[in-house]
C-alpha positions as CSV (number, residue, x, y, z in Angstrom):
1,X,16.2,21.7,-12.0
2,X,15.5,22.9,-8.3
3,X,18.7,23.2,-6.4
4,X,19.1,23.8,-2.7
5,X,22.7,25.2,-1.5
6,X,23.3,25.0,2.2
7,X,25.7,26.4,4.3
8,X,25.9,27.5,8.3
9,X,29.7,28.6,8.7
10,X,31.6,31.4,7.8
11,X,34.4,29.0,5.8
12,X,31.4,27.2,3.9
13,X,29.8,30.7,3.0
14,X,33.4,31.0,1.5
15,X,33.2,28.1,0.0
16,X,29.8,28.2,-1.3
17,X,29.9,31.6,-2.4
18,X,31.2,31.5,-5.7
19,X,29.4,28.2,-6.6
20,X,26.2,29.9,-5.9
21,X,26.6,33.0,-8.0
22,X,28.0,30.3,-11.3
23,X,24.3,28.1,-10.6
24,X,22.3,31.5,-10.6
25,X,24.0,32.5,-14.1
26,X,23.2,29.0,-15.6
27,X,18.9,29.1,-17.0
28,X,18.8,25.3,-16.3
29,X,18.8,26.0,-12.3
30,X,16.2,27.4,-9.9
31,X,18.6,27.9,-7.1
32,X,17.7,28.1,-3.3
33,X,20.0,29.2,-0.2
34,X,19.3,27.3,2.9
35,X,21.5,29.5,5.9
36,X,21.1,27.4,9.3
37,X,23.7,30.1,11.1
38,X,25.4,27.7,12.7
39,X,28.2,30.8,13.1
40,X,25.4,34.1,12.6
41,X,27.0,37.0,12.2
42,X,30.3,35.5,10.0
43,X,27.9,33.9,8.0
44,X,25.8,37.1,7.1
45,X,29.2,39.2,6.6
46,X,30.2,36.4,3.8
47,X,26.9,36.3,1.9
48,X,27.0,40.4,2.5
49,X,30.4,40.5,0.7
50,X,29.2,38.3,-2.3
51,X,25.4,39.9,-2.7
52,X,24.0,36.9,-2.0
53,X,20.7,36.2,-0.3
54,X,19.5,33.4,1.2
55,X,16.0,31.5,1.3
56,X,15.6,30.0,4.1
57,X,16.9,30.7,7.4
58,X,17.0,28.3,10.5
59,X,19.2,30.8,12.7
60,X,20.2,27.7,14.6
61,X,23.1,29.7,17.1
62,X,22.5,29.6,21.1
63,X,25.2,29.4,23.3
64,X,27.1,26.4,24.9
65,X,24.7,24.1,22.8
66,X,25.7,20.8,22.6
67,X,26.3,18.6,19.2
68,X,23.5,16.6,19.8
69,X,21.0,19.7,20.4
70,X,22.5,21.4,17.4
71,X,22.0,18.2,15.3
72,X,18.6,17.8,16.2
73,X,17.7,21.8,15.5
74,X,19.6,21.3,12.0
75,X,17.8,17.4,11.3
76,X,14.0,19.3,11.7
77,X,14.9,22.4,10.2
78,X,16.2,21.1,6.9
79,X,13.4,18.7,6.3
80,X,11.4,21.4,6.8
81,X,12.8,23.2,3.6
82,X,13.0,20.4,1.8
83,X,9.0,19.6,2.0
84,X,8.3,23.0,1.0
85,X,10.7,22.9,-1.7
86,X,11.0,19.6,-2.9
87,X,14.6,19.9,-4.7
88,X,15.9,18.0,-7.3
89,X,19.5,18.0,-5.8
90,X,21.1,19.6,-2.4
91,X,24.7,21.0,-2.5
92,X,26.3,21.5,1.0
93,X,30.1,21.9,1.5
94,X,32.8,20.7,3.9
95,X,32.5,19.0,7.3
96,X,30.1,20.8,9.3
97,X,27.7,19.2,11.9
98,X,25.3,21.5,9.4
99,X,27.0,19.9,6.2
100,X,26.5,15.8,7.8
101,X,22.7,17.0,8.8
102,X,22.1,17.9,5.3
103,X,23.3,15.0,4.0
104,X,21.4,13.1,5.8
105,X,18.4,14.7,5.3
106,X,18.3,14.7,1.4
107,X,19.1,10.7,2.1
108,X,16.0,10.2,4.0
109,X,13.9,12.1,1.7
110,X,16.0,10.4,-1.6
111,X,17.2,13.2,-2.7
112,X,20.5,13.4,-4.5
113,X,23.5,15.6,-2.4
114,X,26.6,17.2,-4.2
115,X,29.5,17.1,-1.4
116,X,31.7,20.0,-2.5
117,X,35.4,19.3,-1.1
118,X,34.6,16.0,-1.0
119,X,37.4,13.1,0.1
120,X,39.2,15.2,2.7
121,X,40.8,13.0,5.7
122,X,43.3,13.2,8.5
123,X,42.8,9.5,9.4
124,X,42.0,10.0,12.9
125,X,38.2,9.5,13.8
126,X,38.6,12.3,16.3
127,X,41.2,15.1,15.2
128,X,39.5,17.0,13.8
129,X,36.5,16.6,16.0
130,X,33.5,16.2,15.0
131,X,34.9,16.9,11.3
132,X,36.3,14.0,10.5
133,X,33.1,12.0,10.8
134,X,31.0,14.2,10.0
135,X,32.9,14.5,6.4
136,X,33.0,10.7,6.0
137,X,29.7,10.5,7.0
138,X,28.4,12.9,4.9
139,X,30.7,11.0,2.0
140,X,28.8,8.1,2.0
141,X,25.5,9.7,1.8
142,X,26.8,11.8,-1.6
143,X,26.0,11.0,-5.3
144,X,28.2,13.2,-6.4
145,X,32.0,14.1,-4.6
146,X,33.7,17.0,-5.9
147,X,37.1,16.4,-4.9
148,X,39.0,19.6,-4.8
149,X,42.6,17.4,-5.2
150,X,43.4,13.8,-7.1
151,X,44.6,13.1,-3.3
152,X,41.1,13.6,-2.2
153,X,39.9,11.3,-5.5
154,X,42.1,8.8,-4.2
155,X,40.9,8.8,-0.3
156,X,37.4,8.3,-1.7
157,X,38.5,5.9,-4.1
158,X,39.8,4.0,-1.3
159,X,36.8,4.4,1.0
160,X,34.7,2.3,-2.2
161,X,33.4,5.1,-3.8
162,X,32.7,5.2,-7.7
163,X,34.9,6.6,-9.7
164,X,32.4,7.9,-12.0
165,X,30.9,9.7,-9.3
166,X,34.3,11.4,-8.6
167,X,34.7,14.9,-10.1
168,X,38.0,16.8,-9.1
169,X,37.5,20.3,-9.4
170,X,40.2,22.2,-7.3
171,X,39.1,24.3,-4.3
172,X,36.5,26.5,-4.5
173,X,37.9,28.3,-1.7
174,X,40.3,29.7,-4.6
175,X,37.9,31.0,-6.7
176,X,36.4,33.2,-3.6
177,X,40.4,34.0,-2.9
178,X,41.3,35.4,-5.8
179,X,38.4,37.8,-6.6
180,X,38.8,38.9,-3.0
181,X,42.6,39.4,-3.5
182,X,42.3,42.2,-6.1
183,X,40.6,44.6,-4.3
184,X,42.4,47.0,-2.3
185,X,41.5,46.3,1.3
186,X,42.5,47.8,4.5
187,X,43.0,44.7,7.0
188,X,41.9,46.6,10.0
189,X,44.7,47.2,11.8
190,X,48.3,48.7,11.7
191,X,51.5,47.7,12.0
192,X,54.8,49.5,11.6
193,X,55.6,49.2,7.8
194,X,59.1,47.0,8.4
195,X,57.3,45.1,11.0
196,X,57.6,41.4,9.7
197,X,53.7,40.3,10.2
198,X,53.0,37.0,12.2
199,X,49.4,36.1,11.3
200,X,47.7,33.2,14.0
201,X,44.5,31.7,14.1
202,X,43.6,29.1,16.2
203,X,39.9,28.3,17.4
204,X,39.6,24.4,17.0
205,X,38.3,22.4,19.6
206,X,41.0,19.8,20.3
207,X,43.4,22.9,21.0
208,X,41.5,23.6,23.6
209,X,42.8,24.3,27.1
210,X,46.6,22.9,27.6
211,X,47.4,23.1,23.5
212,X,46.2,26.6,23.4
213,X,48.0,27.4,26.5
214,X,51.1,26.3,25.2
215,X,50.6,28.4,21.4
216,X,50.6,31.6,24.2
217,X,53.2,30.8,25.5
218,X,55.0,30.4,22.0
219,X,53.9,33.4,20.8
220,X,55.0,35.4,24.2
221,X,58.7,33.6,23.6
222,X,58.9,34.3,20.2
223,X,57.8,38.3,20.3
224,X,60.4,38.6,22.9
225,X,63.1,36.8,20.9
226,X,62.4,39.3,17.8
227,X,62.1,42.7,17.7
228,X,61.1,43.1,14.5
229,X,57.9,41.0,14.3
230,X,54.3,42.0,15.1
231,X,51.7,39.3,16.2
232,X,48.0,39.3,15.1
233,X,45.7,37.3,16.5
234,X,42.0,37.7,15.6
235,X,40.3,36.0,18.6
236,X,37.7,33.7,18.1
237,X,34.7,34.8,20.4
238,X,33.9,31.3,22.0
239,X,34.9,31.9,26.2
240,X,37.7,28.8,25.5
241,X,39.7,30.6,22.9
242,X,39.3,34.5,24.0
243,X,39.7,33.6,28.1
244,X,43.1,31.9,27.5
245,X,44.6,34.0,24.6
246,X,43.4,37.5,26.6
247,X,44.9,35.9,29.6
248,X,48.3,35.2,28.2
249,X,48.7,37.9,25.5
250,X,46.8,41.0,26.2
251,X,49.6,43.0,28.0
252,X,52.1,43.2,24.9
253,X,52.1,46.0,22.6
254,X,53.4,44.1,19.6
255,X,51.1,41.3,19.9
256,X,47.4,42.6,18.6
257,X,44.3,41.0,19.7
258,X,41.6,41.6,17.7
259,X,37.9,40.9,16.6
260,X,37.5,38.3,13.8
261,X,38.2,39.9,10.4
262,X,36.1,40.2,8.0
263,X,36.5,37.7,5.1
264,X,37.8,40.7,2.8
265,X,40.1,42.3,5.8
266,X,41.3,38.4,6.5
267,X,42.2,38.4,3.1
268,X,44.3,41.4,3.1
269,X,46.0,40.7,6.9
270,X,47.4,37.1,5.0
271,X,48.5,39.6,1.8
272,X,50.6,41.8,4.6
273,X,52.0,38.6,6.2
274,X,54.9,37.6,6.6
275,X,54.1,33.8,7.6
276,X,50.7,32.3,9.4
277,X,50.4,30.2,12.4
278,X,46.8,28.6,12.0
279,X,44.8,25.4,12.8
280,X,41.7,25.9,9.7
281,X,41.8,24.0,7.1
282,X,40.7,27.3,4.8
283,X,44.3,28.9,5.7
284,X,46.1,25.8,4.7
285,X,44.5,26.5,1.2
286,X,44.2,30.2,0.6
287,X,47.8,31.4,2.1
288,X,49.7,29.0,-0.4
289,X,47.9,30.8,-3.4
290,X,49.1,34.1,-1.8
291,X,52.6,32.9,-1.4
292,X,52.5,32.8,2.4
293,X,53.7,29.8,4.8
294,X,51.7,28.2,7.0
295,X,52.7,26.4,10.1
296,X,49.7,24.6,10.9
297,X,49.1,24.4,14.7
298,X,47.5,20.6,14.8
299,X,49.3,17.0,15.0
300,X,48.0,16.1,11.4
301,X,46.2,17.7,8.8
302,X,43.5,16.9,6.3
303,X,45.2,19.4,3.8
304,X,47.7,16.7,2.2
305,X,48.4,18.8,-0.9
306,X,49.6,21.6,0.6
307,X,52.0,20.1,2.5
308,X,53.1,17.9,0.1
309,X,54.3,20.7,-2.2
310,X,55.9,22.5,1.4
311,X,53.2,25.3,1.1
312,X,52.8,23.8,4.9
313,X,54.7,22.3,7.8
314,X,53.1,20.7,11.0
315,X,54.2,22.6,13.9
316,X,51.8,20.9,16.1
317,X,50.6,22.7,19.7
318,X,54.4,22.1,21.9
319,X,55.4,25.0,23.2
320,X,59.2,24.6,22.0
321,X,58.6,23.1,18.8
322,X,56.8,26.3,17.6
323,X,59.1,28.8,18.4
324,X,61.8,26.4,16.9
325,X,59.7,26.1,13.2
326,X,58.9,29.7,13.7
327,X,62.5,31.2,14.7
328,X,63.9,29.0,11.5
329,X,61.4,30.7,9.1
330,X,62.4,34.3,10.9
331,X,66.1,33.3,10.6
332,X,66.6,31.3,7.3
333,X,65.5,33.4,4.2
334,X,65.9,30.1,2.2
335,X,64.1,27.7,4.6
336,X,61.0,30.4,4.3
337,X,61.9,30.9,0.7
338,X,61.3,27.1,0.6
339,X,57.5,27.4,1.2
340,X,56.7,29.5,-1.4
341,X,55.1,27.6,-4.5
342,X,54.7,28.9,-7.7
343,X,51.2,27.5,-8.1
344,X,48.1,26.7,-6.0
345,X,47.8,23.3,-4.9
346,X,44.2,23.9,-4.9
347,X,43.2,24.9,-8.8
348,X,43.1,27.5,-10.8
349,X,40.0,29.9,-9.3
350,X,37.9,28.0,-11.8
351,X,36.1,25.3,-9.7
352,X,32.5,26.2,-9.4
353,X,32.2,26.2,-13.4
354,X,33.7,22.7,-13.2
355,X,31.0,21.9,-10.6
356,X,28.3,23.6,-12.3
357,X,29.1,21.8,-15.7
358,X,28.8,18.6,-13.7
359,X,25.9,18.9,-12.5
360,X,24.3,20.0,-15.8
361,X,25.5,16.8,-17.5
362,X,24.2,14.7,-14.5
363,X,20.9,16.2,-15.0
364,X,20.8,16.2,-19.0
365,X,21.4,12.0,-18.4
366,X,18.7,11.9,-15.9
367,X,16.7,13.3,-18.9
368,X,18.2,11.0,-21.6
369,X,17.3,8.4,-19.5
């Protein structure tokens, strides 16, 4: 059976990344990778990391282009591979612009798409924009929706989808996690070695301009507060994020702006944390696994299981209300103690050989019948 895996985004190389190298080990696939590069150079640094090589390449990036222009670039590109490829099932992940396209174009050509973290909704058309429709969108094009969480089953279940074509699988975001976790990685930077670590990400587009303004400003109130804290910021590239955040922050010695991190330096900067400010979805699932708390930096969240279990809190983008979430965590061992879970919310490291054995069986009872 031909499958094509696509993915554009540094978090869906992730993502994609370990279910990739499980279908190459199984004899019943013939397994293409599509890479549109809707991020370029975070994308190649992923499939670098996990030797993996893609097929096809539609090296979509340009500057400032729009949704629609990127949409249309992705829409011709992909039916493009799949006429000269003709596969029997395409597997995409997330909630992409690249990850809708896909979808779409395997509908038109009537050919069967896996949605990999399948089911995942903050209930507000436009937060996160264009995620949220692109990922219901792309949920109603699916045959099969691997649900990383029975929460996730559920929201699909609501939405009228089958439940037999529901599979919940845990995260394979885990599975990349935890083979990255063992190795012994310098993060890139350094930090005095009783410095407590404050890890922040933010590079989503409805924090844009006054929200990201006002998580400066947090940070600025919060490093003077404490003396014993150290801020890292890796700066996302795009002129919105790295104007503002050089702007605010670039004169303090205890707050580091850096480059984006490589997936494996990432990985080891959450290890050396001591809590995360973030607004992705991907830190909302790998710090829990690594026993770190995440304030998320957005007025809802996607990411339900982790904050039911207290892995998370909302801090939302008001100035005040993060330094009050943050000072509590700095000041009350318990309350941070209280955001530690024993467990993942997110699986075991074991998804992609769920998702692989799923798709074996729905292709031996396309043979059978």
């Amino acid at each position: 059976m031909k499958i094509l895996c696509v993915a554009g985004t540094r978090p869906e190389a992730i993502k994609m990344a370990p279910v990739i190298k499980a279908l190459q080990k199984n004899a019943m696939f013939e397994v293409r990778v599509l890479a549109t590069a809707q991020h370029r150079h975070l994308l190649d640094q992923v499939f670098n990391i996990f030797e993996i090589k893609y097929d096809y390449d539609l090296d979509v990036m340009t500057p400032n282009q729009t949704l629609p222009e990127l949409t249309a670039k992705l829409m011709t590109g992909i039916d493009a591979v799949l006429e000269n490829f003709k596969p029997d099932m395409v597997v995409a992940q997330g909630d992409t612009t690249t990850v809708f396209t896909a979808a779409l174009a395997a509908f038109y050509r009537q050919i069967p798409f896996a949605h990999v973290e399948a089911g995942l909704r903050s209930n507000d058309l436009y937060s996160p924009f264009p995620e949220e429709g692109n990922r219901i969108l792309a949920g109603h094009l699916s045959t099969l929706h691997f649900a990383p969480t029975a929460m996730a089953k559920e929201n699909l279940l609501r939405e009228g989808i089958s439940d037999e074509k529901i599979i919940v699988t845990g995260n394979t975001v885990i599975d990349a996690l935890l083979q990255t976790a063992a190795l012994d990685v310098d993060p890139g930077f350094t930090i005095p070695e009783n410095a407590r670590l404050v890890l922040v990400t933010s590079h989503r587009r409805e924090n844009f301009g006054e929200p990201l303004i006002n998580i400066c400003n947090a940070l600025r109130t919060l490093i003077n507060k404490y003396e014993d804290i150290c801020v890292v910021f890796p700066v996302h590239p795009n002129p919105h994020v790295r104007d503002t955040v050089y702007g605010i922050l670039s004169e303090n010695e205890r707050i580091k702006l850096v480059n984006p991190l490589g997936y494996e330096q990432f990985v080891a900067a959450m290890k050396r944390s001591y809590l995360i400010l973030s607004d992705s979805g991907g830190v909302q699932e790998e710090a829990p696994a690594l026993g770190k708390p995440v304030l998320v930096l957005r007025q809802e969240t996607e990411r339900m299981a982790a904050l039911a279990v207290g892995a998370t809190k909302l801090a939302g983008t008001d100035e005040q209300n993060i330094v009050n979430e943050v000072s509590r965590l700095l000041d009350d061992k318990k309350a941070w103690d209280s955001m530690v879970v024993s467990s993942s919310p997110y699986g075991d490291g074991h998804a992609s050989d769920i998702i692989v054995s799923a798709l074996v069986e729905f292709f031996k009872n396309r043979i059978s019948d």
